[in-house]
C-alpha positions, 0 to 999 in steps of 0.5 A: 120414262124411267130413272135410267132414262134420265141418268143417261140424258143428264150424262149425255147433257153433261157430255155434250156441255163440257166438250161445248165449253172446252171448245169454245172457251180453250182458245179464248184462255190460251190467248188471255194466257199469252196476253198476261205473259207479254204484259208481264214481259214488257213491264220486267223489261221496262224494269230493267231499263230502268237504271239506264233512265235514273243514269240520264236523270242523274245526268240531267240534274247534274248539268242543271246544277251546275248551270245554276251554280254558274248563273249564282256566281254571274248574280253574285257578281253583278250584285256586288259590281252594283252595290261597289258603285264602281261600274268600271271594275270589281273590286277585291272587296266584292270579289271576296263578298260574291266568293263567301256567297257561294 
């Protein structure tokens, strides 16, 4: 064997190695390709839906707030109805005490 015997082996090894691994590994890097582009689709679309959820929390935590608020009031009154010792009425003096409470 001479050396231009081994130069045409190596080519050819080379040749038949490279059109090996474009043919098996191009479909599998076309399909990752298309993977990694609809992962990043769904998180900008999920980005963008993001306002709308903030909206609805914001929503939410509004109405919480203002059951609270109502349930405060309810507390301060049968507080002050408690500590008046009067159980038939309110009185204005506790009236006013459950008003500077809020």
């Amino acid at each position: 064997m001479n050396s231009g015997d081994i130069v045409s082996l190596a080519v050819l090894v080379t040749g038949i190695l490279t059109v090996g691994g474009v043919l098996i590994f191009r479909p599998i890097s076309k399909r990752l390709g298309m993977l990694l582009e609809v992962t990043t689709q769904q998180k900008l679309r999920a980005a963008n839906s993001d306002p709308h959820d903030t909206m609805r929390i914001r929503e939410l935590l509004t109405s919480i707030d203002s059951r609270l608020t109502l349930l405060e009031e309810r507390q301060d009154f049968a507080e002050a109805l408690i500590s008046a010792g009067d159980t038939k009425l309110l009185s204005v003096q506790a009236a006013q005490y459950a008003q500077e409470r809020n």
